[in-house]
C-alpha positions in Angstrom: 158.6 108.5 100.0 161.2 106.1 101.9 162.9 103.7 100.1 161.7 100.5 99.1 162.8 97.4 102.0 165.9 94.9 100.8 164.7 91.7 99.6 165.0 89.9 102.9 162.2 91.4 104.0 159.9 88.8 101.9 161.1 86.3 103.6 160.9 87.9 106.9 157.3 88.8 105.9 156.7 85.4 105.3 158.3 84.3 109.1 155.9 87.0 110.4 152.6 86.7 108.3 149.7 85.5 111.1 147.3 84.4 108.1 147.5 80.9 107.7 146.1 79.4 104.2 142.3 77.7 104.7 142.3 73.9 105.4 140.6 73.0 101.9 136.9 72.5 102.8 135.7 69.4 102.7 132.4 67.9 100.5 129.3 69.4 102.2 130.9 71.8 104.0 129.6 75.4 104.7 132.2 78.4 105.2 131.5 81.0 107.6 135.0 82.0 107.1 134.9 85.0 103.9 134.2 88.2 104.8 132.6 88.9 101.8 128.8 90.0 101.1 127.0 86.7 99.7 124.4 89.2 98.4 124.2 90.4 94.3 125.7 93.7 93.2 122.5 96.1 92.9 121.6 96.1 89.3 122.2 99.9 88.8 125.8 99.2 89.3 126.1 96.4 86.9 124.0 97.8 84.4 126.2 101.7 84.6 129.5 99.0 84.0 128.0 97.8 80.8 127.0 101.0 79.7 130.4 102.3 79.8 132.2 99.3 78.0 129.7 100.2 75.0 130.4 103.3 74.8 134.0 102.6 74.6 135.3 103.0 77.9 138.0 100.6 77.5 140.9 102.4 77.8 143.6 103.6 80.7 141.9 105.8 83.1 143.7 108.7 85.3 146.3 107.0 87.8 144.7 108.7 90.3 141.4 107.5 89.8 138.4 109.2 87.0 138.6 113.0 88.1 134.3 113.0 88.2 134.7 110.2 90.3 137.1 111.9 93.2 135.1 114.8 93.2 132.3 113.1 94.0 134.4 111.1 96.6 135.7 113.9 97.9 132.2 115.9 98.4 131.4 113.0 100.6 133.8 113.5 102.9 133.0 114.8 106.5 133.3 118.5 106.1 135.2 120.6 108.9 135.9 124.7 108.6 139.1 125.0 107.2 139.4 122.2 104.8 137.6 121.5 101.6 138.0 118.3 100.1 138.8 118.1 96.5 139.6 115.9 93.8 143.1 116.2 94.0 142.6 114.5 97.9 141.4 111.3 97.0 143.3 108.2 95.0 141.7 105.8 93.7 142.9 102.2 94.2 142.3 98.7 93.7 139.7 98.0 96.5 141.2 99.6 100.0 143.9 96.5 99.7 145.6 98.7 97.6 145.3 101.9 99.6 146.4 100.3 102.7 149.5 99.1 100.6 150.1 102.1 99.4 150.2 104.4 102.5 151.8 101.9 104.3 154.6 101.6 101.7 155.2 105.7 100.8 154.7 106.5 104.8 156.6 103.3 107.0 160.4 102.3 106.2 163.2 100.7 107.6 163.0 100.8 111.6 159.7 102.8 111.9 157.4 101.6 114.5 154.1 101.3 113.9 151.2 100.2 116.7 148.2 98.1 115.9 146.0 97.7 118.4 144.6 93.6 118.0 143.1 91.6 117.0 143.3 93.1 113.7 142.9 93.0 110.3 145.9 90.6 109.4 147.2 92.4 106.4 148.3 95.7 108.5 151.4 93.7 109.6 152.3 92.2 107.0 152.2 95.6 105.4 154.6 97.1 107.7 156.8 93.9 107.9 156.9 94.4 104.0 157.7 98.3 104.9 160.7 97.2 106.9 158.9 98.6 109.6 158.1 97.1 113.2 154.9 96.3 114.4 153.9 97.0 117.6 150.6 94.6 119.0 148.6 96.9 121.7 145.8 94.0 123.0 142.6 95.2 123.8 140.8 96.0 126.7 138.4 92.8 127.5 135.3 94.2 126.2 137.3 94.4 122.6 137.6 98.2 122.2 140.7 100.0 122.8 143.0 99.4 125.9 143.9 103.3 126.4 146.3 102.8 129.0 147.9 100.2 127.0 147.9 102.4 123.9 149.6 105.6 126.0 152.2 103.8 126.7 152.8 102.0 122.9 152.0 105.6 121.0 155.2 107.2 122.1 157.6 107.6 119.0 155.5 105.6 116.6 154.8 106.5 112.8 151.5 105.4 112.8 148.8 103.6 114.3 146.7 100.9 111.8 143.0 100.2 113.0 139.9 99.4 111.6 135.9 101.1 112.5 134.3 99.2 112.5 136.6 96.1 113.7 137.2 92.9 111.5 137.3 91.0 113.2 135.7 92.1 116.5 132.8 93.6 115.3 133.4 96.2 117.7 132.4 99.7 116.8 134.9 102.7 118.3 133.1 104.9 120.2 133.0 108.9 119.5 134.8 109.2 123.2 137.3 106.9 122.1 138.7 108.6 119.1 138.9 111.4 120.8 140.9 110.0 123.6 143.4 108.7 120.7 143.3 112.6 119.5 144.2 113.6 122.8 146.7 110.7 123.5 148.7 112.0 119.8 148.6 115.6 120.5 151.8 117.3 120.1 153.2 114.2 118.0 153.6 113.5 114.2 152.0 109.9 114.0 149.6 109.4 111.2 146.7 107.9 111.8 145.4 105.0 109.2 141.6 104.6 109.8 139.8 101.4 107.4 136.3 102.5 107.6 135.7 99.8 104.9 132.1 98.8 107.2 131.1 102.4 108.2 127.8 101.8 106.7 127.4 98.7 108.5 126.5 99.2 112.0 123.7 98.0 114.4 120.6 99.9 116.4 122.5 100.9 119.6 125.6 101.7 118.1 127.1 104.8 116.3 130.1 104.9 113.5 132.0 107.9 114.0 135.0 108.5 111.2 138.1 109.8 112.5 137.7 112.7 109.7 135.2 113.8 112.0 137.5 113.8 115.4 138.9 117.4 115.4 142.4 116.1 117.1 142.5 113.6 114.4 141.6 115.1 111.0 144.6 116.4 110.2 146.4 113.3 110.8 143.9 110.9 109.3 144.9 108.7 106.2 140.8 107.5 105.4 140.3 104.0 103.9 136.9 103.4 102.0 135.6 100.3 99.3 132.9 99.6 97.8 133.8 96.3 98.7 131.4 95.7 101.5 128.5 98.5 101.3 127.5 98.1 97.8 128.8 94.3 97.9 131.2 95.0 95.2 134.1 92.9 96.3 135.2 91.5 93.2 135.2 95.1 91.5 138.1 95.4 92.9 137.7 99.7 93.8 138.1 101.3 97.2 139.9 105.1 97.6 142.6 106.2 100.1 142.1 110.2 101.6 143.8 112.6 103.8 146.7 115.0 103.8 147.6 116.2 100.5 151.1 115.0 101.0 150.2 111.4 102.2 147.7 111.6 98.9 150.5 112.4 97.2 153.1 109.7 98.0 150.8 107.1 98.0 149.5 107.7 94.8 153.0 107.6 93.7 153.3 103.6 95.0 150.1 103.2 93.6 151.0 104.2 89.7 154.0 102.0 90.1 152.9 98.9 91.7 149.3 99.0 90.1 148.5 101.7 87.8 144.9 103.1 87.1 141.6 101.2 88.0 139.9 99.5 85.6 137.9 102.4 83.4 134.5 100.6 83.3 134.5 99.9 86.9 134.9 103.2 88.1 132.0 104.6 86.4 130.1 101.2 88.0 131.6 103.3 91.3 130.1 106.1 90.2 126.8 104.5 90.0 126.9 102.9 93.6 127.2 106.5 94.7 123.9 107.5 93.6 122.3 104.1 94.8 119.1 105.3 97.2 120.0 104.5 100.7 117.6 102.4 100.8 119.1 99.8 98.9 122.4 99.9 102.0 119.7 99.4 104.3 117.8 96.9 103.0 121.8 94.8 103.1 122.4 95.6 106.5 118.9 94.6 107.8 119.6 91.1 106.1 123.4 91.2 108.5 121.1 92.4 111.1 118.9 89.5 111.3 121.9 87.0 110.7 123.6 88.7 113.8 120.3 88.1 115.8 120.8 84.5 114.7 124.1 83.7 115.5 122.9 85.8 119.0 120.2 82.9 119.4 122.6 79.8 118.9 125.3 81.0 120.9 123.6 83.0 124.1 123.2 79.7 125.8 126.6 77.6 124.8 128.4 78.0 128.3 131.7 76.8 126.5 131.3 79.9 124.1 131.5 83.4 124.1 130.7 86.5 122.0 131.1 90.3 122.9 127.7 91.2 120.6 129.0 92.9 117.1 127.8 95.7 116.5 129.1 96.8 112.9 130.8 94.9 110.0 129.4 91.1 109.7 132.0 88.9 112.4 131.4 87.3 115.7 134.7 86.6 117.4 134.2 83.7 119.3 135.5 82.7 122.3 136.1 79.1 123.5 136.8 77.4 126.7 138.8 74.7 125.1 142.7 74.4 125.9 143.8 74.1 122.1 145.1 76.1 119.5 142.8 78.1 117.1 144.3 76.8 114.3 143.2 73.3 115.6 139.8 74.4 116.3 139.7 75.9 112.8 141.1 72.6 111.4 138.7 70.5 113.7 135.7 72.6 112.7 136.4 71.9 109.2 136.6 68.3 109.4 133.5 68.8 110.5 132.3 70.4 107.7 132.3 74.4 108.5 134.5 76.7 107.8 135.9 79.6 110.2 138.8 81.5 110.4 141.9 80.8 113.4 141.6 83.8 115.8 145.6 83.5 116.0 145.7 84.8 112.0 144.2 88.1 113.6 147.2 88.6 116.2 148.5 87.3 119.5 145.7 88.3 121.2 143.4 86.3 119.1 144.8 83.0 120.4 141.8 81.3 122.1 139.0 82.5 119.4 137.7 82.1 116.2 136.2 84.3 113.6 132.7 83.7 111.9 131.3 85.3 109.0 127.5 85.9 109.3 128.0 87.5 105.6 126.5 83.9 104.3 123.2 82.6 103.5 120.3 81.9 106.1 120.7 77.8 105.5 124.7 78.1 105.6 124.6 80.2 108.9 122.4 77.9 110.5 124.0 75.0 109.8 127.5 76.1 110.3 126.8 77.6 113.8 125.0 74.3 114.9 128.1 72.3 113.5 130.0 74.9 115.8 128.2 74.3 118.8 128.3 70.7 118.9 131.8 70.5 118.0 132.6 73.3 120.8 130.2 71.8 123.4 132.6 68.6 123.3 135.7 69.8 123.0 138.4 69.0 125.6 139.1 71.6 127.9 
């Protein structure tokens, strides 16, 4: 594990962080800015919780994460010839926030470069700039999946490359042909690959989800982030898992024991529950997404000042505007008019000229929010 960054790297974390706090929302207002599920925890889950604070289940759990609850991770896992997945794989961590930190933290120090190809997930830089590490943005191609040319060039001599499949906040699903072109584009090199699969249940008709575990030039290489966050609308459980190479396992479960320590006891066993939920219940969440992306297809398709790349996974529309102003005005504008959204600019440089939306809200809110959107948009100077 590299050494932990000198102190002036908070402050240079602070100079370099893209996510900008929420204008508080005003009375009335609807937010279309969490990406969090507005729908309950299934029952099951809740009720397997309870169960296990009765019974006494109260006390420290493993560091790594309940051993029945990594071997049932772990026999989950796309299966290859050669590798078995076991226990001993998977750590368990406080939602993927915490497995992100902690592969980022063990893997990245002082001077590593590490590519993220954006818009992107906001936290993966400020992970590396907490590292000591340097990030390197790679934009993407105009249709919002990868820019491979852009990313041959950027992959040379990096540590790692940081993405998310599907995207927050694009939406965008990688295709099977483009993981394998990344394979191909790392062969020969040591960069580890961090793939945030945290919506890889979420995906759209048309579209396929293809984990990078899967990819045989990328297996190997592949640090795997999972919650239960968004499939089983657990967010405030607060359990997601990190996977991968045995050695990457093992140095980020060393951050993880001394920056967090175990997961709660009672909420892993909830975990453990989710696991067995019929897939039925997933499905019956992501055709409620699917018929709020439909919506938010409707409002928009016919807003000449707007424009959306369709999602296909996760529950964002990335919104381009013909306005000449910030995004953090826009975001601040849209909230004075009572919606909330987050600044495309939070999400990288390429994310200057956009906002994000959340369609993970309810029917009325959606509604609302886009036509608050539309008529603040449709007027905006240009």
């Amino acid at each position: 594990m590299t050494t932990m960054p000198p102190a002036f790297r908070i402050t240079e974390l602070r100079r370099c962080s893209r996510r900008p706090a929420l204008t508080p929302a005003p009375a009335g207002a609807v937010s279309l800015a969490m990406g969090e599920p507005d729908l309950p925890t299934p029952a099951p889950v809740i009720e397997a919780a309870m169960t296990a604070l009765r019974r006494g289940e109260t006390h420290y759990a493993d560091q790594r994460g309940l051993r029945q609850l990594r071997a049932a991770l772990a026999s989950r896992l796309p299966a290859h010839p050669g590798r078995t997945w076991a226990a001993e794989d998977v750590v368990v961590t406080h939602g993927a926030t915490a497995a992100l930190a902690a592969v980022v933290l063990a893997m990245i120090g002082p001077g590593d470069r590490v590519v993220i190809p954006e818009p992107a997930y906001s936290l993966y830089a400020d992970l590396v700039v907490l590292a000591g590490g340097t990030v390197d943005f790679v934009p993407l191609a105009p249709d919002l999946h990868w820019d491979l040319d852009a990313l041959a060039s950027a992959l040379p001599g990096a540590a790692m490359i940081v993405f998310s499949n599907p995207s927050n906040p694009t939406g965008i699903v990688h295709r099977e042909d483009e993981l394998e072109a990344l394979g191909k584009l790392l062969d020969g090199s040591d960069t580890l690959v961090v793939s945030d699969e945290a919506y890889h249940r979420l995906v759209y008709p048309g579209h396929a989800q293809t984990s990078a575990l899967e990819i045989a030039s990328l297996r190997d290489r592949t640090a795997y982030v999972q919650t239960f966050s968004k499939t089983y609308a657990m967010t405030g459980w607060r359990v997601g898992y990190l996977a991968g190479p045995r050695e990457v396992v093992d140095a980020a479960a060393h951050v993880h024991r001394t920056y967090n320590g175990s997961v709660n006891t009672a909420v892993q066993h909830a975990a453990l529950a989710a696991l067995e939920l019929p897939d039925t219940v997933v499905d019956a969440m992501v055709d409620t997404y699917g018929r709020r992306r439909a919506t938010v297809l409707a409002k928009l398709s016919d807003v000449p000042s707007v424009h959306l790349v369709p999602p296909e996974g996760a529950f964002y529309g990335f919104l381009r505007y013909d306005a000449d102003l910030p995004s953090e005005v826009v975001a601040r504008e849209l909230a004075e008019r009572k919606v909330m959204v987050r600044a495309g600019v939070e999400y990288g440089p390429s994310g200057e000229g956009y906002v994000r939306i959340s369609f993970a809200a309810s029917d009325d809110d959606l509604r609302i929010g886009l036509d608050r959107i539309v008529s603040h948009l449709r007027g905006a100077r240009v």
